[in-house]
N, C-alpha and C positions, 0 to 999 in steps of 0.2 A: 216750193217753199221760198222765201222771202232770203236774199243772202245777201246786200248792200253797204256798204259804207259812205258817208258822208263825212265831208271835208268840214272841219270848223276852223280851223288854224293850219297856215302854212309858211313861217316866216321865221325862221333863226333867230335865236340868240335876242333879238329884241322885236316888238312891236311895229311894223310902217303903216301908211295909211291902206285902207283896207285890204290888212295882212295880219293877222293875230297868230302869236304865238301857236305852237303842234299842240293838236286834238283831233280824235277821229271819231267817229259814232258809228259803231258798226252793228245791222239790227238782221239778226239772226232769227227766221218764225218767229217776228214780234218779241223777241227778246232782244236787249239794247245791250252792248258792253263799247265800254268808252274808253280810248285808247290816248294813254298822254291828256294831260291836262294842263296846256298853257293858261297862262292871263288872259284873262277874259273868258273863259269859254261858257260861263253860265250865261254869256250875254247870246254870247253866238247860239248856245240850245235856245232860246228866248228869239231869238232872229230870223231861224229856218223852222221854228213850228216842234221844237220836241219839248216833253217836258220832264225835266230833270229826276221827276221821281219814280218813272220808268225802266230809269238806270238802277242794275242791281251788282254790278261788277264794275269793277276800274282798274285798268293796267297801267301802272309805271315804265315806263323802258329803265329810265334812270334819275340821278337826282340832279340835274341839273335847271337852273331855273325855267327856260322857256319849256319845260316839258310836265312842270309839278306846279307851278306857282297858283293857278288858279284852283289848285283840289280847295287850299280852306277854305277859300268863298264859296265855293260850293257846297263843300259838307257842314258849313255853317246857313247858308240859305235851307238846306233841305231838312237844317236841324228847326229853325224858324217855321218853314212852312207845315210841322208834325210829322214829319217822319219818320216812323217807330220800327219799320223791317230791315231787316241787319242790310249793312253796304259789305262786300266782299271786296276787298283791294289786295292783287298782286304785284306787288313792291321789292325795290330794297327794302331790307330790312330798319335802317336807318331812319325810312320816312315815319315808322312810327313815333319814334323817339322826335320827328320834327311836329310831329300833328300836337303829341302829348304836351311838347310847351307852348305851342301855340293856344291849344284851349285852357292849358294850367293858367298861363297869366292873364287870361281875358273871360276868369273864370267862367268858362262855358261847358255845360255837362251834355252831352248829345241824347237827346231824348231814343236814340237807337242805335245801336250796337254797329263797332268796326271789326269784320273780321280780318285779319289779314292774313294772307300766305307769303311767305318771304321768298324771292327768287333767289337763284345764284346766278351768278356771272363769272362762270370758271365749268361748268356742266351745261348740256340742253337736258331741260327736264317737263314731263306731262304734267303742268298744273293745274288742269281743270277739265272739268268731263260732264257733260248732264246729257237728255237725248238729246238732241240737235246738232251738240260738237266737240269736238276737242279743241284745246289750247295747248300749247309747247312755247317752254323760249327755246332761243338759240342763242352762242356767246357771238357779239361781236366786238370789235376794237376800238373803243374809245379812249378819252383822255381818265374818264373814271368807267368803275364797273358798269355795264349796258347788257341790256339782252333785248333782244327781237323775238316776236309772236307772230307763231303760227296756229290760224285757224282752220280748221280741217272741218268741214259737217259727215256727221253722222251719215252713213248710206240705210235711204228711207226703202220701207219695205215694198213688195212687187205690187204692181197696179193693176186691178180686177178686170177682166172684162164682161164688167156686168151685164151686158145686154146678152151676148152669149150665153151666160148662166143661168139668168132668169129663161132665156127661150128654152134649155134644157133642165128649168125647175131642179135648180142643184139646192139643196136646202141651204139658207143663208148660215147656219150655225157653221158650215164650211169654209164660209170665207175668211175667217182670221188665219187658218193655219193653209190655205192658199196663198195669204196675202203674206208670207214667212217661207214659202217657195217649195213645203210639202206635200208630194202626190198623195192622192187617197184612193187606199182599197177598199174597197166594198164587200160587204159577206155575200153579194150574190156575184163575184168575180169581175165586175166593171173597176175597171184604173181610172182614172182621172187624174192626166200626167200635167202638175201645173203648168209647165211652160205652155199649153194645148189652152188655158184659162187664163192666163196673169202676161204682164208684160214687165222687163226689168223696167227699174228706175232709174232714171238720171244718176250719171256718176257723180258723186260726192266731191264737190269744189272745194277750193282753198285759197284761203287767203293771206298772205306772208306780209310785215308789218317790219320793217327795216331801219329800225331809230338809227341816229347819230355812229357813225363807222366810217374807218378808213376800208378803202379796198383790200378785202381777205378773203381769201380762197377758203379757209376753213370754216367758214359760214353756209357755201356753197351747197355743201348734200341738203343741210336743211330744209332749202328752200328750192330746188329742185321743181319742176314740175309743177307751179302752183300757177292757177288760174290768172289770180290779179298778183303782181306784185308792188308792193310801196315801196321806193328806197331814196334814202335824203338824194339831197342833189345839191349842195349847197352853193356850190360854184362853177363857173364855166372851165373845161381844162386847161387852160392858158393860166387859171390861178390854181393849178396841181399844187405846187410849193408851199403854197396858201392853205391848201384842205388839208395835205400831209401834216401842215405843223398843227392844224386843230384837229385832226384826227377826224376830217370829212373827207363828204365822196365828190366827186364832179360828176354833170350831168354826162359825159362822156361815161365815164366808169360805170353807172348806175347804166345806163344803157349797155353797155357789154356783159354786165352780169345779168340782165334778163334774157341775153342771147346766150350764154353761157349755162343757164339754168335753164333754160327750153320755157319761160312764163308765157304766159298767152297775152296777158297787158301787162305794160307796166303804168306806175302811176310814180310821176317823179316831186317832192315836195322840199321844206327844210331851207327856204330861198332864202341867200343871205340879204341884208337889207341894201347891201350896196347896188342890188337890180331892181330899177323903177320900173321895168318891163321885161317880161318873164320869157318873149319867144323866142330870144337867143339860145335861152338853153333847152328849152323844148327843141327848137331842129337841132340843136347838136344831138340831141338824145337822139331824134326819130335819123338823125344818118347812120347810125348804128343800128337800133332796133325801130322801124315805123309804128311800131302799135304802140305808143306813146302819149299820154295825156299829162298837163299839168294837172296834178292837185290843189285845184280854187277853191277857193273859199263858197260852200254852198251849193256846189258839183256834188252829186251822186251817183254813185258807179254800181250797178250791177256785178258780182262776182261769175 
């Protein structure tokens, strides 16, 4: 099954040249959910080949400009191009009340339905569930309320060995309760012990999603053990002083917390605009933790 994210925005607080505002696109078994929505990012779906109306969920971390600013344009583009099946948005609560004046005075009715589920930023809580995966925030430490997402996939069920079976003419009506890991007795005393048929599946990855945060330990269990991790990185350690008063990470810090959490990658983003060139803070990261990548604009990451 398909578990990837793509980079559309990786650049703090404002726009550089080709660096757009935070957005992620993460496509789950051909299901898309879109993470942060900076400026621009209808251009950047438009730029690497997706199309917008594919998306059927959108997570906020928070409300601050480089992470929201691009939703109206977009859920005003996808109200233009007809789009009538509900959008699901995981938010503050607040961003509704920011949508609703935006279309109030530009009088705009959305030809389809915004659901939204409200997050908090003071709990972690399971906001979302279908087959394929779960979502959870987790709180972490910014200047205003934030939470970070975790995606978890479903663990899919055990895999047939179908040439074995057919050679022992096992009736096929057998195989769905095989494929769910049940032995079967037969009235003439034959077992058929599945694991002897079926083989486990791939364990069930995860992917952790790290918006805007100072270094905090209480974030830590969350995110534990997860496959890929994303954590900003806004600045080199040498400007600590600098992240602590905006209530960001360094590339140093973000690096220590994927050694700290045992992550398999990390993927470090959130670059302030004052770095024309990004691979300072990439080897700072990778002297701490090596399995390190920047988050580019366009890069696609397997989970």
């Amino acid at each position: 099954m398909k578990f990837e994210v793509t980079i559309l925005g990786s650049s703090s607080a404002t726009p550089v040249y080709n660096r757009n505002p935070t957005a992620q696109l993460l496509n789950c078994n051909e299901k898309f959910y879109l993470i942060d929505c900076g400026e621009g990012t209808q251009q950047q779906l438009i730029r690497y080949g997706f199309k917008a109306n594919k998306i059927d969920f959108i997570f906020i971390s928070h409300l601050h400009g480089d992470h929201y600013f691009g939703l109206i344009g977009l859920l005003s583009s996808l109200h233009l191009n007809g789009r009538i099946k509900p959008m699901k948005i995981f938010a503050p609560a607040a961003l509704a009340e920011i949508l609703e004046l935006q279309f109030k005075h530009s009088e705009t009715v959305l030809r389809y339905p915004l659901e939204f589920v409200f997050t908090q930023a003071n709990i972690p809580e399971l906001i979302f569930e279908n087959a394929d995966l779960t979502v959870e925030t987790f709180v972490l430490n910014h200047r205003i309320p934030c939470t970070g997402f975790k995606f978890v996939q479903k663990k899919r069920l055990r895999k047939l060995m179908v040439e074995k079976l057919e050679a022992e003419q096992i009736p096929i009506e057998y195989y769905p309760l095989l494929k769910r890991g049940v032995d079967l007795d037969f009235p003439d005393g034959r077992v058929l012990l599945n694991a002897d048929y079926t083989k486990d599946s791939p364990a069930p990855r995860k992917y952790c999603y790290c918006s805007d945060t100072l270094y905090d330990e209480r974030y830590f269990e969350s995110i534990k053990d997860c496959d890929t991790l994303y954590h900003e990185a806004t600045f080199l350690h040498e400007m600590l002083d600098r992240a602590n008063q905006t209530h960001h990470t360094t590339a140093l810090q973000a690096a220590q917390i994927a050694k700290d959490t045992r992550a398999v990658k990390l993927l470090i983003g959130h670059f302030s605009s004052r770095y024309k060139v990004l691979h300072p803070l990439l080897e700072e990261a990778r002297s701490v933790f090596e399995n390190t990548d920047l988050a580019l604009e366009g890069s696609t990451f397997s989970i």
